[in-house]
C-alpha positions as a printed Julia matrix, in Angstrom:
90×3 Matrix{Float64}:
   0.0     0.0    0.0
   1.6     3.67  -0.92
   0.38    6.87   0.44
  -2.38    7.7   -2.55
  -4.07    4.1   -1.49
  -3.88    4.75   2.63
  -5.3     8.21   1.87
  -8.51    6.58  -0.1
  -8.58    3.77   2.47
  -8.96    6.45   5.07
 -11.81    8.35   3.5
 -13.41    5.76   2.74
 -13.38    4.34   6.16
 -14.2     7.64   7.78
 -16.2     8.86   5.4
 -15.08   12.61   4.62
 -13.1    13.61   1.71
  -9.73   12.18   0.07
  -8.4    15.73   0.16
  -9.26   16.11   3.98
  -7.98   12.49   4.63
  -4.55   13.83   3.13
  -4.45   16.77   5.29
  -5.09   14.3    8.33
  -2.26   11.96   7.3
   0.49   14.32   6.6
  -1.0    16.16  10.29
  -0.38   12.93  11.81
   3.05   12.58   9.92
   4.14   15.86  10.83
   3.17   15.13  14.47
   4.91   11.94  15.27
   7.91   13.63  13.23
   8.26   16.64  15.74
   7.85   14.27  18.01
  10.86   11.82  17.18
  13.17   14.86  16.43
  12.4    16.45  19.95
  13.47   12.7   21.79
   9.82   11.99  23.01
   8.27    8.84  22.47
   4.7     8.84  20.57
   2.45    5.7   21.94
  -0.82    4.3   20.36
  -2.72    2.11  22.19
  -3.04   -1.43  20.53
  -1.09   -0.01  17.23
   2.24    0.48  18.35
   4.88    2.77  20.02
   7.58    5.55  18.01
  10.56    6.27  19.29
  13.73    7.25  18.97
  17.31    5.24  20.02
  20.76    6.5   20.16
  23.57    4.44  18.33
  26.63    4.35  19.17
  29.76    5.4   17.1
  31.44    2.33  15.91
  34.29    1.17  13.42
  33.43   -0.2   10.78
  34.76   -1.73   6.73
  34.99   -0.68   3.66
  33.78   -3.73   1.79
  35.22   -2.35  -1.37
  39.18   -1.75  -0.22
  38.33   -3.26   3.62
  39.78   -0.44   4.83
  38.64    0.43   8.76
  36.18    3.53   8.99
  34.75    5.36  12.02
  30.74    5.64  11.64
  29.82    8.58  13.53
  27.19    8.26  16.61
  23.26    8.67  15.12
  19.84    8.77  16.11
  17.54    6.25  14.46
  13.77    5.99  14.42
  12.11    3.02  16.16
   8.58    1.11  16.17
   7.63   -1.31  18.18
   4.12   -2.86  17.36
   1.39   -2.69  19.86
  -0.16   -6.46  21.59
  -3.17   -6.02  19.59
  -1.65   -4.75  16.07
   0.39   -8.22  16.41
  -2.86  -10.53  17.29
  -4.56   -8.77  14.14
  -1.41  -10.03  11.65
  -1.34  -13.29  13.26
């Protein structure tokens, strides 16, 4: 599913508009986005929980040469699916 097909699926389900149903889903986008960047965590009951987890800096290869590199420290986005979005896939 791409964004054009979640955006109909969501107007259709809540019946309003596909051009209001866009508006919603890049609010909601935006949201958990200024969320992640500012370190909180963004939790949906049953659906799942975004966060955001520090990684170390590390050494690393080259697979090319093998030379030895240094890979800077990063934040990464996380999800971790909610009890009742994994009972729903399985």
């Amino acid at each position: 599913m791409n964004k054009a097909e979640l955006i109909e699926a969501m107007a259709e389900s809540a019946d309003i508009s596909k051009a209001a149903a866009g508006r919603a889903l890049d609010g909601m986008v935006d949201a958990v986005t200024k969320a992640m960047k500012e370190g909180d965590t963004l939790s949906l009951v049953g659906f799942g929980t975004f966060s955001v987890k520090e990684r170390a800096a590390r050494e690393g290869r080259n697979p090319q040469t093998g030379e030895t590199i240094k890979i800077k420290a990063s934040r990464i986005p996380s999800f971790k699916a909610g009890k009742a979005l994994k009972d729903a896939i399985n």
